[in-house]
Every structure is written in structure tokens, then in C-alpha cells.
LOMIRO-753183 format. One record per residue (C-alpha): residue number from 1; residue in three letters; x, y, z negated. Coordinates in Angstrom, 1 decimal, decimal comma. Each point is the difference from the previous one (the first is absolute). Layout:
N
- NUM  Ala  X  Y  Z
...
***
This chain:
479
- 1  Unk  0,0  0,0  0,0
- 2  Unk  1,4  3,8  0,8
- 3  Unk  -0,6  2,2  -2,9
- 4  Unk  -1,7  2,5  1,9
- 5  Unk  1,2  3,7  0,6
- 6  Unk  -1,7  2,8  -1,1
- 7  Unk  0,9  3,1  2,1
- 8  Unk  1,9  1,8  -1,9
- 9  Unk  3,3  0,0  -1,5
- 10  Unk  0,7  -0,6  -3,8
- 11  Unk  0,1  3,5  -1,9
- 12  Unk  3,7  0,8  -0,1
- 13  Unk  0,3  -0,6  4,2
- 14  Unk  -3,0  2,2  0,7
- 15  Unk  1,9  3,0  -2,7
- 16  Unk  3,6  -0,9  2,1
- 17  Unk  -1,9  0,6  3,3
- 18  Unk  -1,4  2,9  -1,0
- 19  Unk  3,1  1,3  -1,1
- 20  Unk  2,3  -0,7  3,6
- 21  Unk  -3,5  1,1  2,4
- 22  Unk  0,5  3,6  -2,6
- 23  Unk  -2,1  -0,6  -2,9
- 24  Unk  -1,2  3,7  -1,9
- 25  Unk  0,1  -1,7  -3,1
- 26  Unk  3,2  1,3  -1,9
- 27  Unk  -0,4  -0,1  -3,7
- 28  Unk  2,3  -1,0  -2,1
- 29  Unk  -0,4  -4,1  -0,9
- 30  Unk  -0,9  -1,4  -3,3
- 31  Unk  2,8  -1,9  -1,8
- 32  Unk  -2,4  -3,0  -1,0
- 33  Unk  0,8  -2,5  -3,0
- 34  Unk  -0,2  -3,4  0,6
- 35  Unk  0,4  -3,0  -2,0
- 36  Unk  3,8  -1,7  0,0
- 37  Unk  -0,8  -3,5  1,2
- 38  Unk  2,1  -1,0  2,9
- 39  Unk  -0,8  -3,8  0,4
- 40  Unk  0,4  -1,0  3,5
- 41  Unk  1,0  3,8  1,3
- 42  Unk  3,8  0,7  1,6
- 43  Unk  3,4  -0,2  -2,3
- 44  Unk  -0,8  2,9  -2,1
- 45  Unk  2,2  2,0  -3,2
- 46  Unk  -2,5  -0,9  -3,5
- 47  Unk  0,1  2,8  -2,8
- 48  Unk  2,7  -0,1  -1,8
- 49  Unk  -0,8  -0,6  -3,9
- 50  Unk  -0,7  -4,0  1,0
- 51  Unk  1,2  -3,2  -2,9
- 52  Unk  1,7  -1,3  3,3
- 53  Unk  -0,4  1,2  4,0
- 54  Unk  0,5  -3,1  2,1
- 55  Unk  1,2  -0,1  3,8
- 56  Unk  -0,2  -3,4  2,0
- 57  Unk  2,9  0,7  2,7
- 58  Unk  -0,8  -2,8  2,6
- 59  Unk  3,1  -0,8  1,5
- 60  Unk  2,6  0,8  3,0
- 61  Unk  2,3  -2,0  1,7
- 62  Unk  3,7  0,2  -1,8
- 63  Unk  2,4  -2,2  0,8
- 64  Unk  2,7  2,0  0,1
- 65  Unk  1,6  -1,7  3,1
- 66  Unk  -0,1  2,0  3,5
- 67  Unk  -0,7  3,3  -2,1
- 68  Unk  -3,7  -1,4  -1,1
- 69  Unk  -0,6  2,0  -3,2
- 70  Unk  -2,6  0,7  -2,4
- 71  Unk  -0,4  2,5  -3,0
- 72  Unk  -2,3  0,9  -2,7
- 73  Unk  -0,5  3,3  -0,7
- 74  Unk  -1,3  1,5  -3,9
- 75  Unk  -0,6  3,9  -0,8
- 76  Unk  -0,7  1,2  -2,9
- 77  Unk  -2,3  3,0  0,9
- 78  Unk  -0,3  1,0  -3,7
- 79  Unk  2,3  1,8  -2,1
- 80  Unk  0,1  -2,6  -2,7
- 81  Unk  2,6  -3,3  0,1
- 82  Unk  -1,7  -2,9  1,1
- 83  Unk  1,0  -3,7  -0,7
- 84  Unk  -1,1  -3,3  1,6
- 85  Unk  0,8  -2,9  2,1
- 86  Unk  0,1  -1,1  3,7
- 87  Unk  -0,8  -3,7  0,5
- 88  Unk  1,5  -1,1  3,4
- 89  Unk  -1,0  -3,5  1,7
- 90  Unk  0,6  -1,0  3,6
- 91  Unk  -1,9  -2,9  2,3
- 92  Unk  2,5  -2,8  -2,6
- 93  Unk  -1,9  0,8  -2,7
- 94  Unk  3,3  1,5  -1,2
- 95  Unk  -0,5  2,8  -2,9
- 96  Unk  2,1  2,6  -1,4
- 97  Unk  -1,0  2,8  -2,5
- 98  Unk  1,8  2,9  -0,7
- 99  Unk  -0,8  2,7  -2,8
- 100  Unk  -0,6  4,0  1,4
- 101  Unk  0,9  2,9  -1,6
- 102  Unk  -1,3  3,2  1,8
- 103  Unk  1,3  3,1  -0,7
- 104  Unk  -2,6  3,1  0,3
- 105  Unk  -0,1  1,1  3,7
- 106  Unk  1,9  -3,1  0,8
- 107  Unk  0,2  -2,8  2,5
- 108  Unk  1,2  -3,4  -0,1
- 109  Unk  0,9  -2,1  2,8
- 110  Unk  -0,1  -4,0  -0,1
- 111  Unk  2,0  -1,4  2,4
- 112  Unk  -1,9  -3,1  1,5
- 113  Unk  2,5  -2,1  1,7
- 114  Unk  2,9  0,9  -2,3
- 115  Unk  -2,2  -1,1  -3,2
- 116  Unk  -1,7  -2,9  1,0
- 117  Unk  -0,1  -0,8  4,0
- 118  Unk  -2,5  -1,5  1,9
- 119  Unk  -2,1  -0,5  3,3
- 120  Unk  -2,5  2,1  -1,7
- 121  Unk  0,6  1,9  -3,0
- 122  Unk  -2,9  1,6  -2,7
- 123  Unk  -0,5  1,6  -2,8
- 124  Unk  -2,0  0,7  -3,4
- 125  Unk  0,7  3,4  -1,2
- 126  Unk  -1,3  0,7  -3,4
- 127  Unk  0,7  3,0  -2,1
- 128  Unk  -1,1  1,4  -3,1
- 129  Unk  -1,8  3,3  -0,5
- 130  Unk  -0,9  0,1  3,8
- 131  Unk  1,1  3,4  2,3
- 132  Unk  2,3  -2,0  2,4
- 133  Unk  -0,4  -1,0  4,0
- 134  Unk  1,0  -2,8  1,2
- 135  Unk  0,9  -0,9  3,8
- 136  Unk  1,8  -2,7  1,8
- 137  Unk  2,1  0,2  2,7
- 138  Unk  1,3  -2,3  3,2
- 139  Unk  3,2  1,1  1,6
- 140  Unk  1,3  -1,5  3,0
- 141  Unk  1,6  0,4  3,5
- 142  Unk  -3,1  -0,4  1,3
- 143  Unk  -1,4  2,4  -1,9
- 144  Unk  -1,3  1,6  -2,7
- 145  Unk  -2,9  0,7  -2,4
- 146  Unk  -1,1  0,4  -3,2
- 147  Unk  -3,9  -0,5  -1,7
- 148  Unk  -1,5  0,6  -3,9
- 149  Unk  -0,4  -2,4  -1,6
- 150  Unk  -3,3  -1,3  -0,9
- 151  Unk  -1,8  0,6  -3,4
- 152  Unk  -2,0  -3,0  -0,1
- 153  Unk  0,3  -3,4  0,8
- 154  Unk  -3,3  -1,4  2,1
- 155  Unk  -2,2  -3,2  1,2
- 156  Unk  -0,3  1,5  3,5
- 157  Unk  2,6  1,8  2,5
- 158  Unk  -0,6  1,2  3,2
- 159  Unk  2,6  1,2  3,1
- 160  Unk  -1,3  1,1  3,2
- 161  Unk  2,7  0,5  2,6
- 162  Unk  3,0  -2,8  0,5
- 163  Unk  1,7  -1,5  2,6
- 164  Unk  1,9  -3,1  1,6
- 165  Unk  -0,3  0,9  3,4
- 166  Unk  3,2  -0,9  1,7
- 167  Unk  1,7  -1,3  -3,1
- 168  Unk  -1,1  2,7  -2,3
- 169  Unk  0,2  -1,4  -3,6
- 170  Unk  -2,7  0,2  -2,3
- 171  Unk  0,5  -0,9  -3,3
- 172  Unk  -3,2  0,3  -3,0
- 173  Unk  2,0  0,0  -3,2
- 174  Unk  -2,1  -1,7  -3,2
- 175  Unk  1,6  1,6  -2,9
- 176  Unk  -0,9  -1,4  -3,5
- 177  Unk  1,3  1,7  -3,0
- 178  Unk  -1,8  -1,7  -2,6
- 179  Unk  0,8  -3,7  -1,9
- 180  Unk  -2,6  -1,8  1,9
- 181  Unk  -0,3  -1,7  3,3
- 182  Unk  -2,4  2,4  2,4
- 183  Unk  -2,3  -1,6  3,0
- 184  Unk  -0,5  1,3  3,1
- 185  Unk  -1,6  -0,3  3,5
- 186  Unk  0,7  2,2  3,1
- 187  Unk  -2,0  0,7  3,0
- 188  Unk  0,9  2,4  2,9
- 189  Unk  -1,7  1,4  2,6
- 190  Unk  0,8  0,7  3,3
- 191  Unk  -0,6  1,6  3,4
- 192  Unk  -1,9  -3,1  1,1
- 193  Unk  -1,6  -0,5  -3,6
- 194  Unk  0,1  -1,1  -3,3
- 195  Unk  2,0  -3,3  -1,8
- 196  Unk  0,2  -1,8  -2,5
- 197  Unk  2,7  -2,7  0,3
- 198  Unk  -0,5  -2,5  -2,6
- 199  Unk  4,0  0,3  -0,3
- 200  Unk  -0,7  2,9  -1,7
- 201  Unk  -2,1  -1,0  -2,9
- 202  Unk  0,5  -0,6  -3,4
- 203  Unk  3,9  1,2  0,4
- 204  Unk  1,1  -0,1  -3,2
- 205  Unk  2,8  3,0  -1,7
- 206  Unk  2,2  -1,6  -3,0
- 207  Unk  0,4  2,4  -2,9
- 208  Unk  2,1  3,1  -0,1
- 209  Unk  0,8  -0,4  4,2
- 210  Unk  -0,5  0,7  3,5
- 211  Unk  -1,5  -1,9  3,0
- 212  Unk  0,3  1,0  3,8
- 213  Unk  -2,4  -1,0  2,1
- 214  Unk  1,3  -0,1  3,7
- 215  Unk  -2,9  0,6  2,1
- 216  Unk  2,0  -0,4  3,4
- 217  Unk  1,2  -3,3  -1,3
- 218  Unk  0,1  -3,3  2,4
- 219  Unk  -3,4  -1,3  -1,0
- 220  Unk  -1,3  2,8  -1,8
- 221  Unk  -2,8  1,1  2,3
- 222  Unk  0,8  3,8  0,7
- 223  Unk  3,4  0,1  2,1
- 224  Unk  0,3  2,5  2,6
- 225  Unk  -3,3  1,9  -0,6
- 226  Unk  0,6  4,1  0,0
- 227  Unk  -2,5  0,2  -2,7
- 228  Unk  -0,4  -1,3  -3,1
- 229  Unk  -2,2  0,9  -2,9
- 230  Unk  0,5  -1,9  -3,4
- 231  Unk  -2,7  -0,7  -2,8
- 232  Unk  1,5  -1,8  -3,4
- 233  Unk  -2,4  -0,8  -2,5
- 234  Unk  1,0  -2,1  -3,4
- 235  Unk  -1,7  -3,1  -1,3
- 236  Unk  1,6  0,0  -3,3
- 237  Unk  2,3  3,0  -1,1
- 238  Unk  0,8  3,4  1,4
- 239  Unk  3,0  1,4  2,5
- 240  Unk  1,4  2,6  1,5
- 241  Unk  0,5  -0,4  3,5
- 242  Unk  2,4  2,4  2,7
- 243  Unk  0,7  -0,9  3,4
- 244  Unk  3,8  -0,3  1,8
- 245  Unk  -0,3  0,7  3,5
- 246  Unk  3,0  -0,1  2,5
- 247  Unk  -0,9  1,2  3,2
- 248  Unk  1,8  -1,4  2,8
- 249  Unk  -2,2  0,3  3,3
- 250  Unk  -3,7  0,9  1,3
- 251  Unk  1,2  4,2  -0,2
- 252  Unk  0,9  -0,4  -3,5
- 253  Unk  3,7  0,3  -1,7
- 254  Unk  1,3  0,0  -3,2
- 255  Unk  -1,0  -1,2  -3,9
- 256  Unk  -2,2  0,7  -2,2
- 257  Unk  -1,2  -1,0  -3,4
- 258  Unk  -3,5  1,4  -1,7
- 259  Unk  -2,4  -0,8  -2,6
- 260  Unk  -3,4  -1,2  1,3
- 261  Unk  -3,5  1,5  -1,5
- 262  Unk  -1,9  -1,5  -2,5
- 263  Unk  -3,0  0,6  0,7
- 264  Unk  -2,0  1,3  3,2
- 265  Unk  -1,8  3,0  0,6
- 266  Unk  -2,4  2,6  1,4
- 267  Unk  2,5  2,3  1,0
- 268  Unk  3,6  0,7  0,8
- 269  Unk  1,8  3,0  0,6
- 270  Unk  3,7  0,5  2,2
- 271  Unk  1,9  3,2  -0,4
- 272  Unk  3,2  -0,8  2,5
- 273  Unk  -2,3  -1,1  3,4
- 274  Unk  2,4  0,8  3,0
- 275  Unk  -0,3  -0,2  3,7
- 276  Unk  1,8  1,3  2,6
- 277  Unk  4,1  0,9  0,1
- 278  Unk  1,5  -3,9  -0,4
- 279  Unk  -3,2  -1,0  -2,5
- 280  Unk  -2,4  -2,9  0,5
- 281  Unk  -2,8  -0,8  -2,0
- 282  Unk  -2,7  -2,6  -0,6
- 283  Unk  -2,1  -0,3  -3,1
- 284  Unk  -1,1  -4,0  -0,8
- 285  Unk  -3,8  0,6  -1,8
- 286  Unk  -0,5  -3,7  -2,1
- 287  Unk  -3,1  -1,3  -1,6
- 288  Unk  0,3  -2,5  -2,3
- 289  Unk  -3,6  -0,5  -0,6
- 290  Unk  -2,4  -1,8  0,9
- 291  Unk  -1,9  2,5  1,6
- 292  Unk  0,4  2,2  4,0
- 293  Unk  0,2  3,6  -0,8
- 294  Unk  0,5  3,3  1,8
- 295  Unk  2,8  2,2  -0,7
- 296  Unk  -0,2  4,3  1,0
- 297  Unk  3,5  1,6  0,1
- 298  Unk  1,3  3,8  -0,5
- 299  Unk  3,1  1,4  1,0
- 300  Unk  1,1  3,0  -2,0
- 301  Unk  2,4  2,8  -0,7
- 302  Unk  0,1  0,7  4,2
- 303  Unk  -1,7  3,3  1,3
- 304  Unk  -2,0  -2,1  2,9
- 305  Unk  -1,4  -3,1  -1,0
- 306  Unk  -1,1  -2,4  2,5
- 307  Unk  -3,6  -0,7  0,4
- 308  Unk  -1,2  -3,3  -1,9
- 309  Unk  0,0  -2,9  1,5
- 310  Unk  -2,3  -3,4  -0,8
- 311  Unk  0,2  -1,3  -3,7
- 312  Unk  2,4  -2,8  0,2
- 313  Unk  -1,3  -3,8  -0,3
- 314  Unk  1,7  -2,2  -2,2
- 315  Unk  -1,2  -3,6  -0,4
- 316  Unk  0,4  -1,6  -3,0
- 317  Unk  2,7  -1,5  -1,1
- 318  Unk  1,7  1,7  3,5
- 319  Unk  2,9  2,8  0,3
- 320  Unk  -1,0  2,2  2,9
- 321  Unk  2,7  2,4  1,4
- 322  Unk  -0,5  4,5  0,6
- 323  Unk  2,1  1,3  2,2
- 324  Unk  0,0  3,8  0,3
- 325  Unk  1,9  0,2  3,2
- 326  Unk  -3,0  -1,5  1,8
- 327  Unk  -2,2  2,6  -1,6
- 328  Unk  -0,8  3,3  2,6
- 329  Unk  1,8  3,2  -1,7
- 330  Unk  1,6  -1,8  -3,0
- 331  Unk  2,5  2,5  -1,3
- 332  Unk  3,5  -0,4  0,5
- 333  Unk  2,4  0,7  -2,7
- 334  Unk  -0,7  -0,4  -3,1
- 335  Unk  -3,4  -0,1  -1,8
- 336  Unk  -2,1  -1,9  -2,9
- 337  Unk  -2,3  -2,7  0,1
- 338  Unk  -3,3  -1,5  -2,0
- 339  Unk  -2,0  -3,0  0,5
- 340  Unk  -3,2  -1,1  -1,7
- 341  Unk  -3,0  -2,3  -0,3
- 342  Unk  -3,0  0,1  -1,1
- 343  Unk  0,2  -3,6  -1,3
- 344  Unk  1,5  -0,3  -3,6
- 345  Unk  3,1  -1,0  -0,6
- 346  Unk  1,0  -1,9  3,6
- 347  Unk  2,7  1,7  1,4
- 348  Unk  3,8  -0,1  -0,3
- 349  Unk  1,9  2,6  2,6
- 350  Unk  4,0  0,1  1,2
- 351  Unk  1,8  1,8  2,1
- 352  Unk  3,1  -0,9  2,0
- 353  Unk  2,2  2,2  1,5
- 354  Unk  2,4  -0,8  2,9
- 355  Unk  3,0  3,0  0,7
- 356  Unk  2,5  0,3  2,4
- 357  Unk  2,6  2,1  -0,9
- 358  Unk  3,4  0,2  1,8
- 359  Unk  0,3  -3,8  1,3
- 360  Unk  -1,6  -1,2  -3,4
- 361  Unk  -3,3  -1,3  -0,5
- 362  Unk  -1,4  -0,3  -3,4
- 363  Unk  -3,9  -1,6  -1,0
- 364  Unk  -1,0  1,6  -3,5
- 365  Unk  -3,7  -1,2  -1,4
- 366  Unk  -1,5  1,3  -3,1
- 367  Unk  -3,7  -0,8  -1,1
- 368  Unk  -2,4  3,3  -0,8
- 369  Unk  -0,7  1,8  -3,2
- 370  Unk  -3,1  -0,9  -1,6
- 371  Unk  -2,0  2,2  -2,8
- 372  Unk  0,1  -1,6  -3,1
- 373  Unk  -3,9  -1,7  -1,0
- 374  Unk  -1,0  2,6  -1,9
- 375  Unk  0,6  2,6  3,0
- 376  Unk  3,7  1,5  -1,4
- 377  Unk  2,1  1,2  2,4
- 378  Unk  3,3  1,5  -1,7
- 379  Unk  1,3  3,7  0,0
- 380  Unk  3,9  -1,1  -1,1
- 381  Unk  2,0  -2,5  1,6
- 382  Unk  3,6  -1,5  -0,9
- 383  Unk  2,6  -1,5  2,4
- 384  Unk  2,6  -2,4  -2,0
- 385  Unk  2,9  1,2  2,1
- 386  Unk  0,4  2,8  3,0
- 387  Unk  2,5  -1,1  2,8
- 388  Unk  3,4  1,0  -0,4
- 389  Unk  0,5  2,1  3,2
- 390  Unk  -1,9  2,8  0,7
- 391  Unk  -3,3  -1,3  1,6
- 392  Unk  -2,8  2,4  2,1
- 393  Unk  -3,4  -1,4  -0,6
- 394  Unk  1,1  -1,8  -2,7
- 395  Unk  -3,7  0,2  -1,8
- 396  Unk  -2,6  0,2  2,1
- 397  Unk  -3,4  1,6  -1,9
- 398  Unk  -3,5  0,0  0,6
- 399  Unk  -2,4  2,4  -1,1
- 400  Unk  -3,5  -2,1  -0,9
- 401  Unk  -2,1  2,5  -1,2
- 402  Unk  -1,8  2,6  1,4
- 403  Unk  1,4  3,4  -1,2
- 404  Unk  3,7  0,9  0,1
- 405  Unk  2,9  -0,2  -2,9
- 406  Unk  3,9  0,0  -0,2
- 407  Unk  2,3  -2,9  -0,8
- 408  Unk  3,2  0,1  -1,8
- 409  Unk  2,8  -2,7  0,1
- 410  Unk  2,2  -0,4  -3,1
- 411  Unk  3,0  -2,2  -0,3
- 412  Unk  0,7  -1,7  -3,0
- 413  Unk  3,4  0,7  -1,3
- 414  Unk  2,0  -0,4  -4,0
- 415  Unk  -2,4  2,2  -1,4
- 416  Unk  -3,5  -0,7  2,1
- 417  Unk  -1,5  1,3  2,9
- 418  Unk  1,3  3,3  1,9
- 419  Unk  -1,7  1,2  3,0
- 420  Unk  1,5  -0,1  2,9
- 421  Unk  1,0  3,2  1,6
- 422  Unk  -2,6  0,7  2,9
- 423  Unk  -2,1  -2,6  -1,1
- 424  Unk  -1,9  1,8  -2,7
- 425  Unk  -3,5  1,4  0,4
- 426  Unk  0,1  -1,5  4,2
- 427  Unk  -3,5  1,0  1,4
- 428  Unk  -2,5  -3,0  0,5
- 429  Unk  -2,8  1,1  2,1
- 430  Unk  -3,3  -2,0  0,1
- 431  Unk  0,4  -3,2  1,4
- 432  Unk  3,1  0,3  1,3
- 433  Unk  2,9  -2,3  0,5
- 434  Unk  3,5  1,2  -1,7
- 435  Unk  3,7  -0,7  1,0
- 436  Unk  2,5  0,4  -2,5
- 437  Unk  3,5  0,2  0,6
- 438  Unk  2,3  -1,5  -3,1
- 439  Unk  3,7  1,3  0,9
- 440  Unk  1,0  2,6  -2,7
- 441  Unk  3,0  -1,9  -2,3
- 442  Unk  -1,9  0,5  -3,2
- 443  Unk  -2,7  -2,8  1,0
- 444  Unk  2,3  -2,4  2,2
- 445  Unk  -0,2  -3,6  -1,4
- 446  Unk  -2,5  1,1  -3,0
- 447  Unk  -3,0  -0,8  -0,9
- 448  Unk  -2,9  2,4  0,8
- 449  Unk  -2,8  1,3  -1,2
- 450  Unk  -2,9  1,8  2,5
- 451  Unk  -2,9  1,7  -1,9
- 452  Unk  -2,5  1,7  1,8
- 453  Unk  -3,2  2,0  -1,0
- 454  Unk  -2,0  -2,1  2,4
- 455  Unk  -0,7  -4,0  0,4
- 456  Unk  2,6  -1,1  2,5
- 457  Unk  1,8  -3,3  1,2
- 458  Unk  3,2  0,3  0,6
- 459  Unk  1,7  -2,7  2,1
- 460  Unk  3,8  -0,2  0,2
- 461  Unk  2,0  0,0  3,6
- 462  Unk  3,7  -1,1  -1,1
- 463  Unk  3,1  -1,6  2,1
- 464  Unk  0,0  -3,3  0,7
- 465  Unk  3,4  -0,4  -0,2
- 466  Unk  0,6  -0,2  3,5
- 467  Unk  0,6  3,1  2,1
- 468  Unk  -2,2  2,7  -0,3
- 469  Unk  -3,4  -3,1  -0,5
- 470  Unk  -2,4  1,4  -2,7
- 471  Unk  -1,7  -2,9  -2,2
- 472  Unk  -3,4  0,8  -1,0
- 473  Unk  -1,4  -0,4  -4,0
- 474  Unk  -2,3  2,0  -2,3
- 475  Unk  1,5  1,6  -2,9
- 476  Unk  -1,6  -0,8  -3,5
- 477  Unk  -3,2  2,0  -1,2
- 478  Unk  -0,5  0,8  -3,9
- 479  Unk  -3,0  -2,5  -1,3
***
């Protein structure tokens, strides 16, 4: 059955429209109060004050042969010492724990493959008194990336957009930090439709390690397929679950590791869409119900928005792929994006990106930003660590209310945040989208803090490591 479309968009597209057509409505926005629950929403920083803040950190590749690295990062964002531990286990069910001790405005950095190596490394980050971030990073030739860690462990996972066209490796990574054996069953979706291999059920994840699941293994029913959409869903026990992907073919280059979502949604929001000048784009709508629904989309933060087209039909259980580049006057250049459905709770969004840059081709894929269930959207976001060369469009900020603000970007040095110079006070108009350049010395390799007097999402467009490549990732909003 299609859940039927009513014509009209939800609330917050018809205010965005309004906004881009040249809405009259200028008064100031509310700041709202919402509750603090974040079950199921994106990685997000708790208040500090907490008995303990936990992060679930679900593993990178890190070896340490052929320069494949891996890294946990820890900031203290609070001007108090905080103590803890890290738990590390890889896919051997090998553990090491080692104690923390962060200084105020501090950062630690745990060396994967140096402390305990592995195929697929993880970590349990657990502090006391709260006020820290926590992200984990994947460094290789290939290239790399970095992701938050998650808050929560879960009973389902979902990934819309992977690949093992031509090769391409596609790895689901099982990560189970706790002292009893987890259950699982995967099914995947397709192009061509859903499955279910019975390979795939009842997989089972020992205590305190990793599994990979291979889905363009000999015999593993989804080898050579361009797309591949991923639903994980526990029996007994709870995960966290990240996908590796190694591009190797099908107009896709590079590596890439990212933490799936835990739950889906009615709507997801994109602040870095590109097309045009080296960029490629496709976004991979899944539905893992087990319902058809219709999905509207909205671009944003461009001064001529196309006319909209159809509402898209996804199937259930199906992944259905948006191109913009077949859509008449799509913008080039940069611009924002929204999609949403009617239908509760049935939609997971990602977006990859394919650039070529100078001989170099790099495929970066980041799933959207959802509101939190209570309808919070954040005003301050925090980014764990700024590159260390100066970076234009470093941040890249959207606007999603309907009334303009100003943003300020602080980096977080011995004795907290300072603002950055020229990045204090930046006008935000009304729905617009936001580049920020990060390339002043005083916020180089730091971690940052971006406040602004409006809701925003603020989405992070860093190297890759390779060339001049950008890898795309949001930055972490306050819960």
C-alpha cells in the first residue's frame, strides 16, 4: 500500500520555500525549548553535569601496515579535568583499556593500530562528569575521514548508499562493546529490489568485538551492484554498526568509513549539495518498511530554485536513486537540500559525492541530518578537530529558519573558546546556505565551536587526505 500524499509539503519546507521564492515575513525567530532526549537522533554533545557520558566509537580499519591508521579522538569541552577510560576491541575479540585523564580544553588522541591493532578497531569511551566529544578517525592512502561517534548503542541500523561495483569493497562493521554475545540479521536492498539472504541471519557478534560483513563476498549475494542499502536489526542484544567502503570502480574512488543511522525518518536535511565544476551527485532515498511511500524534495540556500518535480516513489523495503543533474534548472554550485514524507518514520537519506580535482578522483558519502523526535534542531555545533592547513569552506552552514541571525566560530584553545578573527557576528540571512573558510593559525588543528542565534546544520567539507579531495561529515550539535 502507498501512504498517500497530501498536497502539500510538511510545515518547515512550505516556511523554506517561502523564504528562497522572497517571503515578507522577517521577524526575529523564537529560540524554543525542547526536551533533551536524543534516542535514535545523529552523534550529538549531552549537557555536561552527567554521572558518566558514554560514546560507542564503531570502528576503522588499523592495521598499521601500508599506512592503514586509525585514531580516537577525546575533547574536553569543559573547563574542569575529566577522568575515564577507553575500552578498545577489534574483530579477535582482543581488548585493551586504558585510563583518560583530560585536562580542561584538552584533547586526547588514542592511537588505534599502535595500542591494540586490528582489521577493525572500536571503542567504548566513557567519562565522568560528561562535557567531552568523541570522534573516530580512519586514515589511509586511500583516503581519509573522520565521524562522531555514536551516543547510543541500538536494535536496528540503517545505510542507504554503498557499493561493490567493479570491486568496490563494502564492508558492515558489527561492533559490540558489551560482555554479551549480540544477534543479528542483515537485509539489503537494491536497484533491482530487496534481499534477504538467509546467510545473513542470526549472525552472531562475540563480546567486547567487531564483525565485518563482506557484502561483495563470493557467495554473498550482492557483488558488483552500484547500490546498496543495508538494514540491521538485532534478535537478542544491541550494536553499533558503521560502514567501510573502498571504492575502486563504477565512477567512485577512494575510502570511506561512517556510522549508519539508527533509526529512519520523515525528513532529512543536506547543507554541502554540489553540482557542477568537477562535482557529481546522487542521493540513494531507502525505505525499510513495509509500506510504498512518496517522498517531496526542496533545494535551498540558491537564489533560483528549480520548479518541483513529481514526489518520489519508494517501494518498500527498496532504495530508489535522485539525481539532480537530470532535473531542468537544477542549480550548479553549491546549494542545500531537504527531503520529506508524509509517512512516519520511513525514510533514511545519503548523499554521495564524486570530485575530480587535478587527476584525482575522490567518492565522499554522508547520510542527512535529521531533527531530533521532539522537533530540536541545534543553535551550537562542535567539530572535534579543524584540519591543519588552512581550509576555504571548511564549514559549510545552513540557515533553517525563516528570519535571519549571525554565526560566530570559536576555537577551543588552553584556556576555552576564542573567536576566530573574521568569524565573529558572520551574517546569516534567512534560509541561506553559509561557507566558512577555517585558515587563520589560531583555529588550525583545534577543535571548534560554531554558535549561532538561529537553528542551523552545519556540515563539515574537510581534505581527504589526497590532493586538494574534500570528505564530507556533519559536525556535532549540542543535545
Amino acid at each position: 500500500m502507498t501512504v498517500r500524499r497530501i498536497p502539500i509539503l510538511v510545515l518547515v519546507l512550505i516556511a523554506a520555500i517561502g523564504v528562497v521564492a522572497g517571503a515578507r515575513d522577517t521577524s526575529s525567530a523564537a529560540r524554543p525549548q525542547f526536551s533533551r532526549a536524543a534516542v535514535g537522533w545523529m552523534p550529538s554533545a549531552p549537557v555536561s553535569g552527567a554521572l558518566t557520558e558514554t560514546w560507542f566509537c564503531p570502528g576503522v580499519p588499523a592495521t598499521g601496515a601500508d599506512g592503514v591508521n586509525g585514531a580516537v579522538v577525546i575533547v574536553n569541552r569543559s573547563d574542569a579535568q575529566r577522568t575515564g577510560s577507553v575500552l578498545l576491541y577489534n574483530e579477535r575479540a582482543e581488548n585493551r583499556r586504558l585510563a583518560l585523564d583530560v585536562a580542561a580544553w584538552s584533547t586526547v588522541t588514542v592511537d588505534l593500530d599502535a595500542t591494540l591493532p586490528g582489521a577493525m578497531v572500536a571503542a567504548l569511551v566513557e567519562i565522568d562528569g560528561g562535557g567531552v566529544l568523541a570522534e573516530q578517525q580512519s586514515l589511509r592512502p586511500s583516503g581519509n575521514s573522520s565521524a562522531a561517534c555514536a551516543n547510543a548503542t541500538s536494535d536496528t541500523w540503517y545505510l542507504a548508499d554503498g557499493s561493490t561495483a567493479e570491486g568496490s569493497l563494502d564492508q558492515i562493521v558489527l561492533s559490540n562493546p558489551y560482555d554479551q554475545t549480540v544477534v543479528a540479521t542483515l537485509e539489503f536492498a537494491t536497484r533491482e529490489g530487496p534481499r534477504a539472504p538467509g546467510s545473513y541471519s542470526g549472525l552472531t557478534v562475540p563480546a567486547r568485538s567487531t564483525r565485518v560483513v563482506d557484502l561483495g563476498a563470493p557467495g554473498a549475494g550482492a557483488q558488483g551492484e552500484p547500490i546498496l542499502a543495508v538494514s540491521v536489526e538485532t534478535s537478542r542484544g544491541r550494536l553499533v554498526v558503521a560502514r567501510s567502503q573502498w571504492f575502486l570502480g563504477g565512477g567512485r574512488l577512494g575510502t570511506q568509513v561512517s556510522l549508519a543511522s539508527p533509526e529512519s525518518r520523515v525528513q532529512w536535511w543536506f547543507s554541502n549539495g554540489r553540482q557542477g565544476d568537477g562535482f557529481t551527485e546522487q542521493y540513494s532515498l531507502y525505505n525499510p518498511t513495509d509500506d510504498d511511500i512518496e517522498v517531496d524534495w526542496v533545494v535551498l540556500g540558491v537564489a533560483a530554485v528549480p520548479a518541483g518535480g513529481d514526489p518520489i516513489e519508494v517501494p518498500a523495503k527498496e532504495v530508489v536513486v535522485f539525481d539532480p543533474a537530470t532535473i531542468e534548472g537544477f542549480p550548479t554550485g553549491g546549494y542545500s537540500m531537504v527531503f520529506s514524507t508524509l509517512a512516519s518514520e520511513s525514510l533514511v537519506v545519503e548523499r554521495a559525492t564524486t570530485q575530480v580535482l587535478d587527476g584525482e578522483t575522490g567518492t565522499s558519502v554522508i547520510a542527512g541530518a535529521p531533527q531530533r523526535s521532539d522537533g530540536y534542531l541545534a543553535t551550537t555545533w562542535f567539530v572535534p578537530q579543524a584540519p591543519s592547513g588552512p581550509t576555504p569552506g571548511a564549514l559549510v552552514i545552513h540557515n533553517a529558519d525563516n528570519s535571519p541571525g549571525s554565526v560566530t566560530v570559536s576555537a577551543i584553545g588552553a584556556s576555552g573558546p576564542v573567536p576566530i578573527p573574521g568569524l565573529v557576528d558572520v551574517p546569516l540571512a534567512a534560509a541561506q546556505r553559509l561557507e566558512l573558510d577555517i585558515v587563520d593559525p589560531v583555529a588550525l588543528g583545534r577543535p571548534l565551536v560554531i554558535e549561532a542565534t538561529n537553528r542551523v546544520f552545519v556540515e563539515r567539507s574537510f581534505p581527504a587526505g589526497r590532493g586538494d579531495l574534500r570528505v564530507s561529515s556533519w559536525a556535532i550539535p549540542a543535545a
